[in-house]
ZAMARGU-4260 file (C-alpha; in steps of 0.2 Angstrom, whole numbers, plus 5000, padded with zeros to 4 digits):
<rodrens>
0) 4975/4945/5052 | 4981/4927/5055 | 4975/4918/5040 | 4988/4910/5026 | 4990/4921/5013
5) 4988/4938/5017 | 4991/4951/5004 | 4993/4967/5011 | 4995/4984/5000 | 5003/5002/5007
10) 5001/5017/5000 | 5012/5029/5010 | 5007/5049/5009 | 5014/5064/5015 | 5002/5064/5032
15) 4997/5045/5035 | 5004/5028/5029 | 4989/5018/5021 | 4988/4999/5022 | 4974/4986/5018
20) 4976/4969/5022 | 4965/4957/5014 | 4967/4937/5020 | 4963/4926/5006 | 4960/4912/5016
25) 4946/4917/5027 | 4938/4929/5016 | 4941/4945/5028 | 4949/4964/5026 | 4960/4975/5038
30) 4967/4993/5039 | 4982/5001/5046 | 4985/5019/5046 | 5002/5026/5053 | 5010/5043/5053
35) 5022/5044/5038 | 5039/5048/5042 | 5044/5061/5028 | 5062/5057/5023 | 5062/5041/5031
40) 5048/5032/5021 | 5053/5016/5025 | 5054/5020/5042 | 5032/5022/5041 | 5029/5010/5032
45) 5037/4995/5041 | 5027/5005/5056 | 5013/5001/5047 | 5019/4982/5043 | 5021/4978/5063
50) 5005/4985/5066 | 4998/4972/5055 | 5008/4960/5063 | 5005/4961/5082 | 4987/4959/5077
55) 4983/4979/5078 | 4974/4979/5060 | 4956/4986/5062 | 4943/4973/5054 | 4932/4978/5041
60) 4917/4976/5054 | 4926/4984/5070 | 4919/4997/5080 | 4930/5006/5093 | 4927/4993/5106
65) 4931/4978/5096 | 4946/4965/5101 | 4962/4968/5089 | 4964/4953/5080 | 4976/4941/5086
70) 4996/4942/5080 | 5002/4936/5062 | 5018/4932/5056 | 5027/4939/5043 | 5027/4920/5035
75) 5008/4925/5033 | 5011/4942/5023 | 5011/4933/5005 | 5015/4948/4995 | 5016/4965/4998
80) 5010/4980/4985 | 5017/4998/4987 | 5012/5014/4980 | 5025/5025/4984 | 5028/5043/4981
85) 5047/5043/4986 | 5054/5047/4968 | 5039/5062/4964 | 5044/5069/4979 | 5064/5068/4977
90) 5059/5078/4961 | 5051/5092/4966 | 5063/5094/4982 | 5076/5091/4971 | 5084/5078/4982
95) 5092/5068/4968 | 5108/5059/4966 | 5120/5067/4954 | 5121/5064/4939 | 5129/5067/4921
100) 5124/5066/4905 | 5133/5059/4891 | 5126/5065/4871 | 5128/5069/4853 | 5140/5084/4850
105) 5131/5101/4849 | 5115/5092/4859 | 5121/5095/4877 | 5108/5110/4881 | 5091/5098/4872
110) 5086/5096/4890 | 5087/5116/4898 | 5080/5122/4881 | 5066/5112/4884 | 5050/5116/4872
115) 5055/5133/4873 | 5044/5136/4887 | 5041/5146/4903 | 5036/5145/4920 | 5022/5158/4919
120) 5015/5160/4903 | 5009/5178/4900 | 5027/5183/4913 | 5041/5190/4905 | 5052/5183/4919
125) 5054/5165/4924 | 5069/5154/4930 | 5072/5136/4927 | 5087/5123/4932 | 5088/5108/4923
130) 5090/5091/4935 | 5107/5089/4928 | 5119/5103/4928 | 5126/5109/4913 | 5143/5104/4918
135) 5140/5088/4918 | 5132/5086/4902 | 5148/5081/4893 | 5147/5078/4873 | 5154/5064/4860
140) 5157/5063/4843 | 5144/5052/4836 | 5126/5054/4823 | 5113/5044/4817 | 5102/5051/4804
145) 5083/5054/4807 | 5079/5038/4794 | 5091/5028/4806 | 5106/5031/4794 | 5123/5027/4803
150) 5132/5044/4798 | 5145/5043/4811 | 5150/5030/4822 | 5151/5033/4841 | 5169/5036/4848
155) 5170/5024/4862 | 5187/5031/4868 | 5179/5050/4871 | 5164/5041/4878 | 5176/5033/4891
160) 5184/5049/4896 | 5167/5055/4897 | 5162/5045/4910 | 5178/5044/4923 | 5177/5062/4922
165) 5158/5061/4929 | 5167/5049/4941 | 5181/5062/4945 | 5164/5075/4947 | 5157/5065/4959
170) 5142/5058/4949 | 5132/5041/4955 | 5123/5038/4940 | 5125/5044/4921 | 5112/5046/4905
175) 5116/5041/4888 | 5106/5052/4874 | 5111/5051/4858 | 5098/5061/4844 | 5091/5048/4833
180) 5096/5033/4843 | 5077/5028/4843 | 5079/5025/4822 | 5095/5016/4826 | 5099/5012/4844
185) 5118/5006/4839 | 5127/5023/4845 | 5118/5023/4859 | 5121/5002/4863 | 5139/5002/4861
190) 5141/5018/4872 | 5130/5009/4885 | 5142/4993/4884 | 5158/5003/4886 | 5149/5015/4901
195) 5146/4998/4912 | 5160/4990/4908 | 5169/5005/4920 | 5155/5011/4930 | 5157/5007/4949
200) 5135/5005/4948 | 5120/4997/4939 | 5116/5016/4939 | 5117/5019/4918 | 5102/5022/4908
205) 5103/5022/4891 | 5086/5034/4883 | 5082/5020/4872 | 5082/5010/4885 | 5066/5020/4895
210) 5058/5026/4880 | 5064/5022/4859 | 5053/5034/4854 | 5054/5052/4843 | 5055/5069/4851
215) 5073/5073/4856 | 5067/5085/4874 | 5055/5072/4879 | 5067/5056/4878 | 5081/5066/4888
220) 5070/5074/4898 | 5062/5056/4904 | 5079/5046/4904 | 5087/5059/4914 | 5073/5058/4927
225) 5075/5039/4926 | 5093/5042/4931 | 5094/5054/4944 | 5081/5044/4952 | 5088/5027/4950
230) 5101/5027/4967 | 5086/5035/4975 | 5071/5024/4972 | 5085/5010/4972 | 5092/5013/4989
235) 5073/5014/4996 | 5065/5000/4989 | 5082/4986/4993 | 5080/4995/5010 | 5063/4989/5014
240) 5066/4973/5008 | 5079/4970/5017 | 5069/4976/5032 | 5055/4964/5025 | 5067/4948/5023
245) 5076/4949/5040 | 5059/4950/5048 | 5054/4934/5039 | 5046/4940/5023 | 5048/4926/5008
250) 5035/4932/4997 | 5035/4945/4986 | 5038/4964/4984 | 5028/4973/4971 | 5027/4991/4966
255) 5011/5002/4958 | 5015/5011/4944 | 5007/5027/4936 | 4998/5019/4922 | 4989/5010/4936
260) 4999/4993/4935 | 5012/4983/4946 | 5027/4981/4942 | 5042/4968/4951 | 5054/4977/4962
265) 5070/4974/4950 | 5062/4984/4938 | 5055/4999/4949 | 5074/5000/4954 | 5077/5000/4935
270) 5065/5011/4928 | 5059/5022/4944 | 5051/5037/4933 | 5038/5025/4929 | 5034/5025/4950
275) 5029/5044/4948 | 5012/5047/4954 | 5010/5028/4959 | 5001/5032/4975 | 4986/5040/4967
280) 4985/5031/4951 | 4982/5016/4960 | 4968/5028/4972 | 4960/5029/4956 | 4962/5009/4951
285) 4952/5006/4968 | 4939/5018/4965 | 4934/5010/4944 | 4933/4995/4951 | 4921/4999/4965
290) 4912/5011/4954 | 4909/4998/4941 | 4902/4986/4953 | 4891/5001/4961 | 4884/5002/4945
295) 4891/5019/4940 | 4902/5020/4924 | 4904/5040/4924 | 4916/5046/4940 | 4928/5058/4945
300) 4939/5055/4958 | 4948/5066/4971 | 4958/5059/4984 | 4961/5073/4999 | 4976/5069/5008
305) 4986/5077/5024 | 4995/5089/5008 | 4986/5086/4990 | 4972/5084/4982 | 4973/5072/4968
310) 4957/5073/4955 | 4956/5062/4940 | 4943/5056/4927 | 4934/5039/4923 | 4925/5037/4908
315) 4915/5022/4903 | 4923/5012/4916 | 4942/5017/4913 | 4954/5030/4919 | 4959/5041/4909
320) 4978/5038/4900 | 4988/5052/4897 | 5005/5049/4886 | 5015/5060/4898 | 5015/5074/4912
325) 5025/5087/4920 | 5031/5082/4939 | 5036/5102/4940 | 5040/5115/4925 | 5051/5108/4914
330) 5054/5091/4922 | 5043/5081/4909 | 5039/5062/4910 | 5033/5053/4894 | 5027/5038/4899
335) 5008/5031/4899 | 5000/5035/4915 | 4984/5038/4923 | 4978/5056/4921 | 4979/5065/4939
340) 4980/5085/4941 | 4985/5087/4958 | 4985/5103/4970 | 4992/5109/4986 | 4975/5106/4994
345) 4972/5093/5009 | 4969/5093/5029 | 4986/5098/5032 | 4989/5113/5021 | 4992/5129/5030
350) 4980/5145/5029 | 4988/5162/5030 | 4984/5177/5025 | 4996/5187/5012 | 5005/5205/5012
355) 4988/5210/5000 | 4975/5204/5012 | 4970/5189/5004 | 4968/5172/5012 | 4978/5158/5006
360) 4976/5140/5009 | 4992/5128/5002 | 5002/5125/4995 | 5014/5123/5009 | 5007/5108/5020
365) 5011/5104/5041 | 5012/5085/5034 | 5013/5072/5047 | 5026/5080/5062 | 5022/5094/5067
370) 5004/5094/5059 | 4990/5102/5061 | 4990/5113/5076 | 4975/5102/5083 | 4988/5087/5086
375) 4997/5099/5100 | 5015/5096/5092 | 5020/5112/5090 | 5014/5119/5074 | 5005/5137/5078
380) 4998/5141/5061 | 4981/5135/5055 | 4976/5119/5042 | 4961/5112/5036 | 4960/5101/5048
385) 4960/5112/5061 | 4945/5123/5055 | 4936/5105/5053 | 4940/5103/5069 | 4935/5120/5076
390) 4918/5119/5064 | 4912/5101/5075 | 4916/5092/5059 | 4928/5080/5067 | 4925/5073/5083
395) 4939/5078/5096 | 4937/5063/5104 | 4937/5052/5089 | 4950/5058/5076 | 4957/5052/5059
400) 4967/5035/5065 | 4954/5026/5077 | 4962/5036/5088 | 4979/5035/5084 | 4981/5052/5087
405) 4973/5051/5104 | 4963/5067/5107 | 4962/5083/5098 | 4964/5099/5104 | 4950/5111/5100
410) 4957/5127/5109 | 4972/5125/5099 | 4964/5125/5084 | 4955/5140/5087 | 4970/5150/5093
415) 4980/5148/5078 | 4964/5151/5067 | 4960/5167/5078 | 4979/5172/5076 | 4983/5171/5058
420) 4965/5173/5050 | 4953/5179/5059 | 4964/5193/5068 | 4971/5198/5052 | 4955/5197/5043
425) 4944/5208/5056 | 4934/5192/5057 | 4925/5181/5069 | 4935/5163/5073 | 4919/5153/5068
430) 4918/5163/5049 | 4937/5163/5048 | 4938/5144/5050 | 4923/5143/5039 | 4932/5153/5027
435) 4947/5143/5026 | 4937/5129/5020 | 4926/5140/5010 | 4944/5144/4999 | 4950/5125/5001
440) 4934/5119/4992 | 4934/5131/4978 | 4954/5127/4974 | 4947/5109/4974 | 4933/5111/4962
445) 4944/5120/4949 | 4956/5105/4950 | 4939/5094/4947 | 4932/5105/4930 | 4948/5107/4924
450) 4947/5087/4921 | 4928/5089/4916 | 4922/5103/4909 | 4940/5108/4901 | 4941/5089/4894
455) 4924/5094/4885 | 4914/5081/4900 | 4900/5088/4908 | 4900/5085/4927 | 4882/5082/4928
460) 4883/5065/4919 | 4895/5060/4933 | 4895/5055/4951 | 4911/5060/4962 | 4920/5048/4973
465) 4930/5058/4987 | 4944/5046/4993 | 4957/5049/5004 | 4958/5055/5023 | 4949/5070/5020
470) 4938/5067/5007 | 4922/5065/5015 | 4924/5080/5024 | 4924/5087/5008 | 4913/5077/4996
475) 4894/5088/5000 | 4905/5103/4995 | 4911/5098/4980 | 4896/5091/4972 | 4888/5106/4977
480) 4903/5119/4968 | 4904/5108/4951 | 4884/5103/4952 | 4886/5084/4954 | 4870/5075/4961
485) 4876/5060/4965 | 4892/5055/4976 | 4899/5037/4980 | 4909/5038/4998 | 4918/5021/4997
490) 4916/5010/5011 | 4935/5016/5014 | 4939/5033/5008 | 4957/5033/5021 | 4963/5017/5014
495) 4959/5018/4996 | 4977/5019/4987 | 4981/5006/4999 | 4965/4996/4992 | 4970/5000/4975
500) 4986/4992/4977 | 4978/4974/4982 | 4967/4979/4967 | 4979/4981/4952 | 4985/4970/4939
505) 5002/4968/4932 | 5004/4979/4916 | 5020/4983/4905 | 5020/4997/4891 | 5031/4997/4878
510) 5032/5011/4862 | 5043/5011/4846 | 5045/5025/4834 | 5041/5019/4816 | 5037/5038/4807
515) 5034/5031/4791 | 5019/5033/4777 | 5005/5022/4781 | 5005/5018/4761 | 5022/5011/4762
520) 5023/5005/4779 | 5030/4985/4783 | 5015/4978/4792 | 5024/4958/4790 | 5038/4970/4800
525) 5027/4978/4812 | 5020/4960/4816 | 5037/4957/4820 | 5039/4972/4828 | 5024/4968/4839
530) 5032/4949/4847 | 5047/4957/4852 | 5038/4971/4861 | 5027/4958/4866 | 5042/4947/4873
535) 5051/4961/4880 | 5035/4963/4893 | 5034/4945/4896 | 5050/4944/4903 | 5047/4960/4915
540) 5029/4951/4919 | 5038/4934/4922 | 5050/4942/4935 | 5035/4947/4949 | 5034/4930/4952
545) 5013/4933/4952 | 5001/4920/4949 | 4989/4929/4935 | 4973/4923/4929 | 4977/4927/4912
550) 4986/4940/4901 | 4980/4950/4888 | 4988/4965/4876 | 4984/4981/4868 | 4990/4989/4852
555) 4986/5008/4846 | 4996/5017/4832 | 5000/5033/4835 | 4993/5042/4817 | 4993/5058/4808
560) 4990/5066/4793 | 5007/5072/4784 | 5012/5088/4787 | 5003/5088/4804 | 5013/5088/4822
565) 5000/5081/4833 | 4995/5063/4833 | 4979/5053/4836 | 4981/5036/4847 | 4971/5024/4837
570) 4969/5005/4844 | 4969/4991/4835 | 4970/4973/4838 | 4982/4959/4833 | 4971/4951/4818
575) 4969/4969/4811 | 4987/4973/4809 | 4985/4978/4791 | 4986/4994/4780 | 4966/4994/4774
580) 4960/4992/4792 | 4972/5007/4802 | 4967/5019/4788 | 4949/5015/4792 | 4952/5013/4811
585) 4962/5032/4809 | 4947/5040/4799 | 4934/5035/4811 | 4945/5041/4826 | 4950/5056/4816
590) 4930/5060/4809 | 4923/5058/4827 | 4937/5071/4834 | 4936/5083/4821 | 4922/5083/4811
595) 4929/5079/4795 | 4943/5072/4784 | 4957/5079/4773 | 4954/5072/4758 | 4970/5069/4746
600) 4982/5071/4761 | 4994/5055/4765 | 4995/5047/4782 | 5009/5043/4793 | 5012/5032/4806
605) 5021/5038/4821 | 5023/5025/4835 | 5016/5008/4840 | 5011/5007/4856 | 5010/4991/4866
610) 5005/4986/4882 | 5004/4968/4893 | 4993/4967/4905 | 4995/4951/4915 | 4976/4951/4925
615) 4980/4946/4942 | 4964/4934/4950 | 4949/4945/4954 | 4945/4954/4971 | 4931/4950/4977
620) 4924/4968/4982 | 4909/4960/4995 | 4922/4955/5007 | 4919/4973/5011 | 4901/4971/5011
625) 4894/4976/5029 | 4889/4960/5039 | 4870/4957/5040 | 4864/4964/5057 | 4864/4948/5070
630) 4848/4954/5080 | 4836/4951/5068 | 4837/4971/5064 | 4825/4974/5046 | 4835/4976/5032
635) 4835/4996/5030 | 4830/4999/5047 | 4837/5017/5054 | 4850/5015/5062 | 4852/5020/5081
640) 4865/5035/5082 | 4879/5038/5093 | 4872/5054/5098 | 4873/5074/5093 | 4888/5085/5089
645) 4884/5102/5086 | 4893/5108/5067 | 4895/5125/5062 | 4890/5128/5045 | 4883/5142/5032
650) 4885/5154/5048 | 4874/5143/5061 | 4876/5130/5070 | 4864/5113/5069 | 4865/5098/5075
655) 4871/5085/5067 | 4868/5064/5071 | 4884/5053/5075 | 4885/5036/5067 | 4896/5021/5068
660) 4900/5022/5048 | 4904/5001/5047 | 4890/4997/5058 | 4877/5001/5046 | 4867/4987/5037
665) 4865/4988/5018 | 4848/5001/5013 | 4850/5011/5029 | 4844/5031/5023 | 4850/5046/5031
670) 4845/5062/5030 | 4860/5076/5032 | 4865/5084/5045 | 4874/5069/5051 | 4891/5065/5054
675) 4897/5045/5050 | 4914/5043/5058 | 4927/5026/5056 | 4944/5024/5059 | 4952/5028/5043
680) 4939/5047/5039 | 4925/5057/5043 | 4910/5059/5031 | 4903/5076/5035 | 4884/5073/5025
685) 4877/5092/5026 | 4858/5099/5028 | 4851/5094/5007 | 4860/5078/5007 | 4851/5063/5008
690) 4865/5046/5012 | 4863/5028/5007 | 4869/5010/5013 | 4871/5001/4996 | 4875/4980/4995
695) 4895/4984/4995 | 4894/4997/5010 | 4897/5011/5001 | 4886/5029/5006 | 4878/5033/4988
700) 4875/5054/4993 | 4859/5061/4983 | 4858/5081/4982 | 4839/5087/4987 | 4844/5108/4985
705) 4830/5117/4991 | 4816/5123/4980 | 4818/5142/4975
</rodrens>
C-alpha cells in the first residue's frame, strides 16, 4: 500500500500474525499473514509490519498471480492497532514478573482463599497457586469500615518497610489492597504515595486504582493480575514502539481491549489486565459489524486459530458483555469484556490417542515452529491441519499464507496420522484422519451451545460466522452439530481480528461501589459522581490522540433487592438519573428475568457503571466489496473453477470444484462439494450446502439436508 494514510491493525495468534491494511486515501485493503514467533511477539509482528512495507500486502482483489503492490513507508502507516494476547498468555504459563502484595493485617490470604473454590467441582483433590506467593504478601496495620468509616489510619512507616523488603525479595512491581478502600480510598492513597515515592518503577498498582468496586477476592484478584503483568505488557508494547519509531513511525500506537474497545499505549502499559483476550474480542467487533451490514442481527462467532477456538455470542446486533472472567482457575479478572469461551481446539492442536484408548484432540497445540507435521519442520505427531490436509481439504499446493508456507507435505501428514492414530486405533489412515476431525468438531460445538443453548438462545434463530484461519474448514460442520441453517463466511475469515482492530472504537469503563438503599440514595451525588467518572475517561480518550467522530456514554446501576447477593445491571440514561425512574427501570428488568416481583422488599443499589465510548469515523465495509467483473461477465454468472480436487468425506471420496475465493462477482451460487481457497483460509462447503456471493463478498452458506 502506498496511499497516505494507512491504518494498518495486527492481531498476533499463537500460529499466524494477522494484519489488515486499509488506505484511506484511495479507498483500497490489504493482508499480511506471518508466522508468530512465540516468546518473541514483537519479533512477528514487525515481520508482519515490513511485509506491509516492501509492498508484499495481498490486495483485497489479488489472485495468486497478481503484482505485489509497490513499497510504502513507514511515514504512510498512520496508526497502528494491536490486539495482543501477550498478557493472557504470560498468565496461564505463568511467565509473570514478581511481585508482592502489600494489605490490611489479617487479609494477606483473600487472594489463595479465593471464593472457596476448586479446580474440579465434583474432585476431592485439586491444587491451586496463587500468582503472588504467599511470602510476599506482606501486611500493614490500617482499616476502613464497610460504610467508608476511617477506623484506623494506615502506618506509612510499616508500609515502607513493606516495600524495601519486596525490594530486598527481588520484586519488580507491587499491589496495594486494602479491604474497604473502595468506600474510602484514603488508606489505600496515602500507601500508594509513600510506595512511589521509593519504588525504583512506574510498576505500583493500587486496587482502587483498576477496579473501586466491592467484593474483597475480586479487587485483589484483578489488581494483582494488573501488577504481575504491568513489567511484562510494559516491556512488550515500549518494545515495539521503539521498533516502530526508529523505523520512521510518527503516528500512533493503539491497543484492543477486551470489552471490544481501543485504548492509548500509556494506558495498556498501565492497566495490562484490561489487554486479556483483546485478540478475539476484537474478532468478534469485525464480525457485528459485518453482520449487521449483511442483514443478520443473531450470530455466533467462532474463530479457529493454529491453537483455540474462540466462540462468542451476538444478540441484536451486540456482543455479549460479561462483568468478569477467569483467564485459568482461580486467576479471575473483573472487568467489562466481551463474552468469549475458548478451547484448546484449532489447526494446530495435537491428536493422540491416551493410556484408555481414547482419541484426544488438544489442548496442547504445535503453534507456529514446529507446526503441523505437514510443514516438514520436525513435528511427528498429528494436527488438525494435517488430517485437512490428508482428507483433500487444503490444497498442498496452495496452503494457508498464499503460500507462505510454500508446499505441504501430504506423506508426512499421513505418517504421523498412521502412527499415532490410526496404528493405535486399529484403523484405516483415511477414517483416522477423519476421525480427528470428527472429535475436533464435536469439542467445538459444545463450546458453541454452551453460549446458546446454556444462555437460554436457541441456535436455530442464528446464523454462524466461522473466522479465523481455520474456520471455513470447519464452518459446514458446525452448522450441521448445533443445527444452524444459515452461515456467513466473511470475505476474510484469516484476518478478521486483525479487521476488527481497524474496525473498533475507543471505549473506557469506569465502576464505583455506592451499596446503598435506593430509598435513601444522593442522586444530586450520583450526578456528581457520574462527571468525574465521566472526566476520568476523557482524559484516557484524550491521550490516543484519535480523531473521533463523536463520543457517547453509557450508565447501568448495578441493583438488587435487599437481602439478595446477586445483582441486575440495569441502564439508564443521564436525564433519568432519578430515584422514581431506577426503581421502574429495576422492576421491568427484574419482572422480564424472573417473572415476578417481591413486593414489600427494599432495593439497593450496588455500583454505577459507566462507560465512554469515543466512536471512531465509520469503516466503510464495501471497500471489501468484490470488484465488478471487467469482461462484461452477467452479474451472478457461474463462475469458471480452477479445477477438481478429490476430498474425503463421510467414508468416500468426491470431487470437489476449486474456486478463486476473491475472484468471485456478487450473486454467484454454488452448489457443495466445492472448495473456495484465498490466501488467508480455506472454505471447505460440503455435499447439502449451497454457497452465495452477497454485495460485501461474504459466502452466505444455506443447509439443503437431505429428505428422510
Amino acid at each position: 500500500m502506498n496511499g497516505a494514510g494507512c491504518v494498518v491493525g495486527v492481531d498476533v495468534g499463537g500460529t499466524f500474525t494477522d494484519l489488515f491494511v486499509l488506505d484511506e486515501a484511495r479507498g483500497e485493503v490489504a493482508i499480511v499473514k506471518v508466522p508468530s514467533t512465540r516468546g518473541e511477539e514483537a519479533v512477528g509482528f514487525m515481520n508482519g509490519i515490513q511485509r506491509v512495507l516492501q509492498g508484499r500486502a495481498v490486495a483485497a482483489d489479488a489472485t495468486p498471480d497478481t503484482a505485489p503492490d509497490t513499497p510504502a513507508g513507514m511515514a504512510t502507516l498512520r496508526t497502528v492497532i494491536h490486539g495482543t494476547t501477550v498478557g493472557t498468555n504470560a498468565l496461564l504459563e505463568r511467565k509473570v514478573a514478581r511481585t508482592g502484595l502489600i494489605t490490611t493485617r489479617g487479609f494477606r490470604d483473600v487472594l489463595e482463599m479465593r471464593r472457596r473454590d476448586r479446580p474440579q467441582t465434583w474432585g476431592l483433590r485439586g491444587n491451586f497457586t496463587p500468582i503472588i506467593p504467599r511470602q510476599l504478601r506482606l501486611e500493614v496495620d490500617e482499616r476502613v469500615l464497610a460504610d467508608g468509616q476511617l477506623h484506623t489510619p494506615v502506618d506509612l512507616a510499616q508500609v515502607e518497610a513493606a516495600a524495601r523488603e519486596l525490594l530486598a525479595q527481588g520484586c519488580e512491581a507491587v499491589c496495594l489492597f486494602f479491604i474497604h478502600a473502595y468506600a474510602n480510598p484514603v488508606n489505600e492513597q496515602a500507601a500508594g504515595d509513600a510506595v512511589r515515592a521509593l519504588w525504583p518503577n512506574a510498576h505500583v498498582t493500587a486496587a482502587t486504582e483498576v477496579l473501586p468496586e466491592i467484593r474483597e477476592f475480586e479487587r485483589v484478584s484483578t489488581a494483582s493480575l494488573n501488577a504481575v503483568l504491568q513489567p511484562v505488557v510494559g516491556r512488550y508494547l515500549q518494545q515495539l514502539e521503539s521498533d516502530l519509531r526508529g523505523q520512521g513511525f510518527g503516528g500512533e500506537l493503539l491497543v484492543v481491549q477486551s470489552n471490544g474497545g481501543v485504548m492509548s499505549r500509556a494506558t495498556a502499559c498501565e492497566l495490562p489486565v484490561r489487554t486479556a483476550l483483546s485478540g478475539p474480542a476484537a474478532g468478534v467487533i469485525a464480525c457485528a459489524a459485518i453482520a449487521r451490514a449483511a442483514g443478520f442481527e443473531q450470530v455466533i462467532t467462532g474463530d479457529i486459530g493454529g491453537t483455540s477456538f474462540d466462540v462468542s455470542l451476538i444478540a441484536d446486533g451486540r456482543p455479549a458483555l460479561a462483568a468478569q472472567t477467569s483467564i485459568d482457575f482461580g486467576l479471575v479478572v473483573r472487568s467489562p469484556m466481551i463474552q468469549i469461551e475458548t478451547i484448546g481446539a484449532g489447526g494446530g492442536s495435537l491428536a493422540s490417542v491416551d493410556a484408555g484408548g481414547l482419541l484426544q484432540v488438544g489442548p496442547e497445540s504445535a503453534g507456529s515452529r514446529p507446526g503441523p507435521a505437514c510443514y516438514g519442520r520436525g513435528n511427528e505427531r498429528p494436527t488438525v491441519t494435517d488430517a485437512n490436509v490428508l482428507l483433500g481439504r487444503i490444497a498442498a499446493d496452495r496452503p494457508l499464507g498464499g503460500g507462505l508456507l510454500g508446499r505441504l507435505d501430504v506423506d508426512l501428514a499421513r505418517e504421523a496420522i498412521r502412527r499415532h492414530v490410526a496404528e493405535p486405533l486399529t484403523m484405516d489412515v483415511l477414517a483416522a484422519a477423519e476421525a480427528i476431525l470428527t472429535v475436533a468438531n464435536a469439542r467445538m460445538a459444545g463450546a458453541m451451545r454452551l453460549v446458546s443453548i446454556e444462555k437460554g438462545h436457541d441456535p436455530r434463530e442464528f446464523a454462524y460466522m466461522p473466522f479465523g484461519g481455520g474456520g471455513g474448514l470447519h464452518v459446514c460442520a458446525m452448522m450441521r452439530e448445533v443445527g444452524v441453517t444459515t452461515g456467513i463466511v466473511p470475505r476474510y475469515p484469516g484476518v478478521t481480528s486483525a479487521l476488527g482492530c481497524v474496525i473498533a472504537d475507543l471505549r473506557h469503563d469506569a465502576v464505583q461501589t455506592l451499596n446503598q438503599g435506593l430509598a435513601t440514595l444522593d442522586f444530586a451525588q450520583l450526578r456528581t459522581l457520574r462527571e468525574q467518572l465521566r472526566a476520568r475517561c476523557q482524559t484516557r480518550l484524550d491521550s490516543a490522540g484519535v480523531r473521533l467522530a463523536e463520543i457517547r456514554e453509557t450508565l447501568s446501576l448495578d441493583m438488587l433487592y435487599q437481602g439478595q447477593t446477586h445483582t441486575l445491571s440495569v441502564p439508564i440514561t443521564a436525564d433519568t438519573l432519578d430515584a422514581a425512574s431506577a426503581q421502574a427501570a429495576f422492576e421491568a428488568r427484574y419482572q422480564a428475568e424472573f417473572g415476578r416481583l417481591l413486593q414489600g422488599i427494599p432495593i439497593r443499589v450496588l455500583n454505577l457503571r459507566y462507560a465512554l465510548i469515543g466512536v471512531r469515523p465509520p469503516f466503510d465495509l464495501s471497500v471489501l466489496a468484490p470488484k465488478a467483473p471487467v469482461d462484461g461477465t452477467a452479474l451472478g454468472a457461474p463462475p469458471t473453477p480452477l479445477g477438481t480436487q478429490p476430498v474425503y468425506t463421510q467414508g468416500q471420496w468426491v470431487q470437489a470444484q476449486r474456486y478463486e475465493r476473491l475472484g468471485l462477482a456478487v450473486g454467484v451460487c454454488i452448489e457443495g462439494p466445492a472448495l473456495f481457497e484465498q490466501p488467508d483460509t480455506t472454505v471447505w462447503l460440503e455435499p447439502g450446502f449451497r454457497a452465495t456471493v452477497d454485495r460485501l463478498g461474504n459466502l452466505i452458506l444455506q443447509h439443503r439436508p437431505a429428505p428422510p
